[in-house]
N, C-alpha and C positions, 0 to 999 in steps of 0.2 A: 359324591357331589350332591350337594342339595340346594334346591331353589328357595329363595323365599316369596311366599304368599299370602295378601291377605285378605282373599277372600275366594270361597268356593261356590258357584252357582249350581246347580243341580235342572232337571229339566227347563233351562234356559232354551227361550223359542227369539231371540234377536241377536244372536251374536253369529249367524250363517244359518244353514237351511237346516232342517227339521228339528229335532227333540236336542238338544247340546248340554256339556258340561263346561263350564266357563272356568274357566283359574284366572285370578287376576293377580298378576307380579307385582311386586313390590319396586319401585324406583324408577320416576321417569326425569327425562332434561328439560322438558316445558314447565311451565307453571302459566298455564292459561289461566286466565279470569274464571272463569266460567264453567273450570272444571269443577266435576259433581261424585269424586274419588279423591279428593284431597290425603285422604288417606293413605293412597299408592304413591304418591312424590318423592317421601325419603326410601332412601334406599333400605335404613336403617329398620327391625323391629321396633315398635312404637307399646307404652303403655299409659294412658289415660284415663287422672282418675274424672267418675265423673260422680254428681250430688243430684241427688233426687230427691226431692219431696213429695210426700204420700199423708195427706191428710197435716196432722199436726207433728208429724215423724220424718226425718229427713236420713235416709240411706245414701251411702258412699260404695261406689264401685268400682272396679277396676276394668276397662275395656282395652282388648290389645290389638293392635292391629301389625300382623305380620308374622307366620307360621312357617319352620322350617320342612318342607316333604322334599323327600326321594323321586326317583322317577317312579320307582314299584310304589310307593301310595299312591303317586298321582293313576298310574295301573289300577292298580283295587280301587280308587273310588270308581273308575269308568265299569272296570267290571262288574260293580254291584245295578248298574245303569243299560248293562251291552242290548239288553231286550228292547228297552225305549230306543235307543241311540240307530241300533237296526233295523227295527221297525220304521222308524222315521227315517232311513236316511241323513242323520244326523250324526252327531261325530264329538269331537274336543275342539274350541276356543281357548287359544292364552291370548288376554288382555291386560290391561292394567290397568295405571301403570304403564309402564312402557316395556312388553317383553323381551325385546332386544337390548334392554340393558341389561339384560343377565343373559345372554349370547351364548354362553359354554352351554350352561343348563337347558335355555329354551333348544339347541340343536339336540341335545342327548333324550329330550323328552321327546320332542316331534317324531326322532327318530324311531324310537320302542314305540310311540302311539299306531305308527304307519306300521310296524314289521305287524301290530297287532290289528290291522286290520280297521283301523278308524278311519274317518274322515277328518282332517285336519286343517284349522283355520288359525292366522295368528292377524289380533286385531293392532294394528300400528302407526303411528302418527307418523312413520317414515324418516325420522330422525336419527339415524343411526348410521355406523362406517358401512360404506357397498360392501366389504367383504363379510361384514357381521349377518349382511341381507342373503350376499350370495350362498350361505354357507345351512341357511334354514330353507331355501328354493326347493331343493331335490324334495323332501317330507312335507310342507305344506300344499294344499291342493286350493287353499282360497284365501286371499290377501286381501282383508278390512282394511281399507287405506283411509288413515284422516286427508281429510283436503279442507285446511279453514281458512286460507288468504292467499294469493297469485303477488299482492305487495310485498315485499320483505318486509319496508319500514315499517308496516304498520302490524304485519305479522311477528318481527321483532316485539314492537312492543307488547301487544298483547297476549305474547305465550312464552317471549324472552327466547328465543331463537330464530334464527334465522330461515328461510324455507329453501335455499339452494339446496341445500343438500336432500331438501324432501323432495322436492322437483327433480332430481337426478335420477333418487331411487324409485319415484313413479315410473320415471321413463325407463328403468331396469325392470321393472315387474311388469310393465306391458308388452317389454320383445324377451319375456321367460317366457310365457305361454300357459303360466296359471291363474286361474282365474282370480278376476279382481272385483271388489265392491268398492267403491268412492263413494267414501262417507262424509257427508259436508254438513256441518255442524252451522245452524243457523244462528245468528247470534244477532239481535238487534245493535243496531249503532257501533257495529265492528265490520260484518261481510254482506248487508243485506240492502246495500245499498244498489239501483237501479245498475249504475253502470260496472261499479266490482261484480255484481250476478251475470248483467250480457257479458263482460270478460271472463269467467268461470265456464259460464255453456259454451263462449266460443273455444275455449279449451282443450273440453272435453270433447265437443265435435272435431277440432284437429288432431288428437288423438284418441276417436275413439278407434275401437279393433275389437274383435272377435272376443278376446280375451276379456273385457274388459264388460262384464255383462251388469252390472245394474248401479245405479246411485241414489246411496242412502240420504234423504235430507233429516238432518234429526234438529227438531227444534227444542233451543235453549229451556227449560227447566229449572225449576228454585230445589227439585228434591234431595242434592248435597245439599243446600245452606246450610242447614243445622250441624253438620260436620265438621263447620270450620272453628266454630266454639270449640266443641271439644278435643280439638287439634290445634288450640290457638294459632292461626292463619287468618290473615286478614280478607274477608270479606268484600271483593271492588264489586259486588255486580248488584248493589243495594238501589232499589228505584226501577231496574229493570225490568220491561214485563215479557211477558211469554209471549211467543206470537200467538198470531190467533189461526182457529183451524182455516177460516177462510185464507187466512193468507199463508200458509202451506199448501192448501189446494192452490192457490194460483202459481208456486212456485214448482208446483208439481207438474202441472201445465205446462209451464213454461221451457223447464227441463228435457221433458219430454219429447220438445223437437227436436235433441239431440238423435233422436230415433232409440237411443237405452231406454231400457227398463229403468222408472224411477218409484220407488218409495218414501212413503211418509213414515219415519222410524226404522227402527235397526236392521 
């Protein structure tokens, strides 16, 4: 069996705690605005040609997005890394993309990553069947949870599915008893509005738990856009701007009386 992936990160310091090797799967069911991997959405390998100009000379390229590995390569890339990854207390990230759309594969990988002695984290928007969830629990040690909207209607719209089912499987990953990071994706004029953020804290203070040790806020970014060209996808987040660091610190602040640990970034 082999997974498909299209992209390999190597000493990655934001996807869980110390030195990390990131894999990002190929196929996810959202299609957020705002995503910044447009690349991971189809399930499918992708090739894309692209045109460069250099002076008065114009080159043609081929860029592909989507590689087929084993579970023993994803093995050997960690082994050529086991010194960082031990030294740091750091370990393996599958993201994407959505890794639980390739289910069979991401349980057969988590599993050889743990018999081999890593630290294992799978980052996920929480979209997927509970038993797809239940079935990666036992090999995962830390659960990168997206959290971008408590509305459906408007969660609907903006990532095209619906959050019941991600709300279900949060409250399955908070009575496992592995650990969680709530990663809340800040997004101007979608979730950053006064009263959607006190509905969020209050939330997360109703269920906070032992388990559930810190919340990521990561703010919106233009560094996919150039992406979308070369994957002809339409571009919706044209006009919008970044937040500003002050206004991450104040959401940081504010978070923070949940009594969790909160972070600016991954």
């Amino acid at each position: 069996m082999k997974g498909l992936i299209f992209s390999v990160k190597r000493y990655s310091i934001h996807d869980g705690p110390g030195i990390r090797v990131t894999f990002f799967m190929k196929g996810c069911p959202l299609s957020c605005w705002w995503c910044h991997n447009p690349e991971g959405i189809s399930p499918e390998p992708e090739n894309v040609v692209i045109d460069e100009i250099i002076g008065e000379h114009k080159f043609r390229k081929t860029e592909s997005a989507g590689e087929y590995y084993t579970v023993d390569d994803i093995l050997a890339i960690l082994g050529k890394d086991r010194i960082f990854l031990d030294e740091s207390k750091g370990g393996v990230t599958f993201s994407g993309g959505e890794p639980l759309h390739q289910a069979e594969f991401l349980v057969k990988a988590l599993k050889a990553c743990k018999a081999g002695g890593y630290h294992t984290a799978v980052d996920t928007s929480g979209y997927a069947p509970a038993g797809s969830l239940r079935r990666i629990i036992p090999f995962t040690d830390l659960f990168l949870f997206d959290l971008k909207h408590l509305d459906d209607t408007l969660h609907y719209k903006y990532t095209g599915v619906s959050n019941v089912i991600i709300l279900e499987n949060l409250q399955l990953l908070l009575g496992s008893g592995r650990d969680i990071m709530v990663r809340i994706p800040v997004i101007p004029g979608f979730n950053d509005d006064d009263s959607h953020l006190r509905d969020l804290r209050d939330f997360l203070l109703k269920n906070k738990s032992e388990n559930l040790k810190k919340i990521n806020l990561l703010p919106y970014h233009k560094t996919g856009s150039s992406k979308y060209k070369r994957f002809h996808i339409p571009y919706r987040m044209e006009g919008i701007r970044q937040p500003s660091r002050e206004r991450m610190n104040e959401l940081k602040t504010f978070f923070s009386e949940t009594g969790i640990t909160v972070k600016i970034g991954g």
